[in-house]
C-alpha positions as CSV (number, residue, x, y, z in Angstrom):
1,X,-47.9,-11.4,-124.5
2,X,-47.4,-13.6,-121.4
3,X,-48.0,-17.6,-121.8
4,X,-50.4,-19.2,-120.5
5,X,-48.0,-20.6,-118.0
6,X,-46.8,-17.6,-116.8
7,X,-50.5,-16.5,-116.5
8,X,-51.5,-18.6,-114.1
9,X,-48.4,-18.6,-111.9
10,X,-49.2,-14.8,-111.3
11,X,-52.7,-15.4,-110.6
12,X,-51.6,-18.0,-108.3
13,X,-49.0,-16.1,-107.0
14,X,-51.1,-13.3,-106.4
15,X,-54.3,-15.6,-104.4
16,X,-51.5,-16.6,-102.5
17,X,-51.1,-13.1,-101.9
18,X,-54.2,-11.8,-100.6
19,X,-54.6,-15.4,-98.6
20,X,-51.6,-14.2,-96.6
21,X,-52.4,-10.6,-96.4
22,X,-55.9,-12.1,-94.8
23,X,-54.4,-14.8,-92.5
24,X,-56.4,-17.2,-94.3
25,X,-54.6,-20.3,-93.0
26,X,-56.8,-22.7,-94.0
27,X,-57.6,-21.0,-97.0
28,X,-53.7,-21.1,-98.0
29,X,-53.7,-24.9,-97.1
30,X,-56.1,-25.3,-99.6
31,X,-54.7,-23.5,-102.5
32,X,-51.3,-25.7,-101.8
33,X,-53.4,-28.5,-102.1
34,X,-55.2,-27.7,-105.1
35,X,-51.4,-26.5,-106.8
36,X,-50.5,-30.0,-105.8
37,X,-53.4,-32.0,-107.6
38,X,-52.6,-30.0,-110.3
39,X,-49.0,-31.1,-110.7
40,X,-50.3,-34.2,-110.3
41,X,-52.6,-34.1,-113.0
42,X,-49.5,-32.6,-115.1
43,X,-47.1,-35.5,-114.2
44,X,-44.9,-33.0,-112.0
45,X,-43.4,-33.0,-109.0
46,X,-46.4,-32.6,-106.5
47,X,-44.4,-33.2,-103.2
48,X,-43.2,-29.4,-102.0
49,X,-47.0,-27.9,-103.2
50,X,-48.3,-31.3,-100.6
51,X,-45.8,-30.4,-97.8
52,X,-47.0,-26.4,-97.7
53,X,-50.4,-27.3,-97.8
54,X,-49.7,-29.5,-94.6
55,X,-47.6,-26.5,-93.1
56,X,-50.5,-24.0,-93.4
57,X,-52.9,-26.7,-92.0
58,X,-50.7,-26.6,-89.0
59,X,-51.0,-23.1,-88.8
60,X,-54.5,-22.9,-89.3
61,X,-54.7,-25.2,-85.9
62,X,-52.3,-23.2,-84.4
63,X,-54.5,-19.9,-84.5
64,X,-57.4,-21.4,-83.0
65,X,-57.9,-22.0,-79.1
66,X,-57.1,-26.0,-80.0
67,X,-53.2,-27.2,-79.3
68,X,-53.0,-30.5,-80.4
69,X,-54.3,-32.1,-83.7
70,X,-55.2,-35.3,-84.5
71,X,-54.2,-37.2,-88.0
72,X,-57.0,-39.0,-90.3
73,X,-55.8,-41.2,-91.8
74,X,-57.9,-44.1,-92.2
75,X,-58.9,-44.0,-95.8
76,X,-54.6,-43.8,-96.5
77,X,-52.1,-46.1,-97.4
78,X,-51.1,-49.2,-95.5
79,X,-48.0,-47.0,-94.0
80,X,-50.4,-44.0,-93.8
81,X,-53.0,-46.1,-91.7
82,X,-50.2,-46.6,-89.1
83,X,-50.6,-42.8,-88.4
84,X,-54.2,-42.7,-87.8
85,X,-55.6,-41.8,-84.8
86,X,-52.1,-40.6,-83.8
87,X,-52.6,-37.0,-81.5
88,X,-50.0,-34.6,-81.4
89,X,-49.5,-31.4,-80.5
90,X,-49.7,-28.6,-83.3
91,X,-45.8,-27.9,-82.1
92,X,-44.7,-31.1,-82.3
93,X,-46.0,-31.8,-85.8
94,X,-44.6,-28.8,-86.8
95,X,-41.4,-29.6,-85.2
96,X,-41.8,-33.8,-87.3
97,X,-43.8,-32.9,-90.3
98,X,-45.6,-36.4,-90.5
99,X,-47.8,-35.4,-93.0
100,X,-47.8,-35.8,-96.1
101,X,-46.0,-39.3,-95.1
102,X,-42.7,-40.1,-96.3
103,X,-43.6,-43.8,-97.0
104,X,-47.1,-43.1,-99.1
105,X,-47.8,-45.1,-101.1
106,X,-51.0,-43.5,-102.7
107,X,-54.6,-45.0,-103.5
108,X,-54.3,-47.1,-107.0
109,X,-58.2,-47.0,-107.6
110,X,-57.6,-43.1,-107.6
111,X,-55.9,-40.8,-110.4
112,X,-53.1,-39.8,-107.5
113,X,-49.3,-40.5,-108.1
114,X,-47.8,-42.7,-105.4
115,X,-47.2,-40.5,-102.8
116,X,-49.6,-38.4,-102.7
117,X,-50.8,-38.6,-99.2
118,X,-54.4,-37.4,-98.9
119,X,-54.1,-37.7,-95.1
120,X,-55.0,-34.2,-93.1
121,X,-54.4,-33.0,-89.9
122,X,-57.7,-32.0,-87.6
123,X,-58.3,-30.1,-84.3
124,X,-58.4,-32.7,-81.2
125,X,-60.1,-31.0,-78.2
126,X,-60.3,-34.4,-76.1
127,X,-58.3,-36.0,-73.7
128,X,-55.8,-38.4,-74.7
């Protein structure tokens, strides 16, 4: 009989899966996210679960119409709120990976470990 463990890997393993098989990009961004909380909440390295959520964000803006992205970032950390505002194109933070940010150093009021950047990536259609 499998452990619980094991259980939910393959059941992660396998939404993964059928998220990929769909082209569910922001769906997959998602389900990173959620693994990463989830280490969180386990006291385990979150940080490669955060940066693959960030990655399929990317991608998700890359298959729309929209080029560049814009970071949010003002509810962050003092180093994340430095990033705010900041537009780039989906290429370019591809290419940098700003996100989750390096320097984060989390939200104390919330149950998130320090560096777990809650900052996210949206489509910018505007002029810069």
């Amino acid at each position: 009989m499998k452990k619980l463990e094991e259980t939910k890997a393959d059941t992660f393993k396998a939404r993964i899966a059928r998220l990929e098989a769909a082209g569910n990009f922001h769906g997959l961004s998602l389900a990173w996210y959620e693994k990463a909380i989830q280490e969180n909440e386990r006291k385990r390295p979150f940080i490669e679960s955060l940066k693959l959520s960030k990655k399929w964000e990317l991608a998700h803006w890359r298959k729309t119409s929209l080029s560049r992205v814009q970071i949010l970032a003002s509810k962050g950390c003092p180093s994340c709120k430095k990033l705010h505002g900041k537009i780039l194109t989906v290429d370019d933070a591809e290419k940098t990976m700003p996100l989750p940010h390096g320097e984060c150093s989390g939200n104390p009021s919330e149950l998130l470990a320090k560096g777990f950047c809650r900052c996210k990536y949206v489509g910018y259609a505007g002029s810069e």
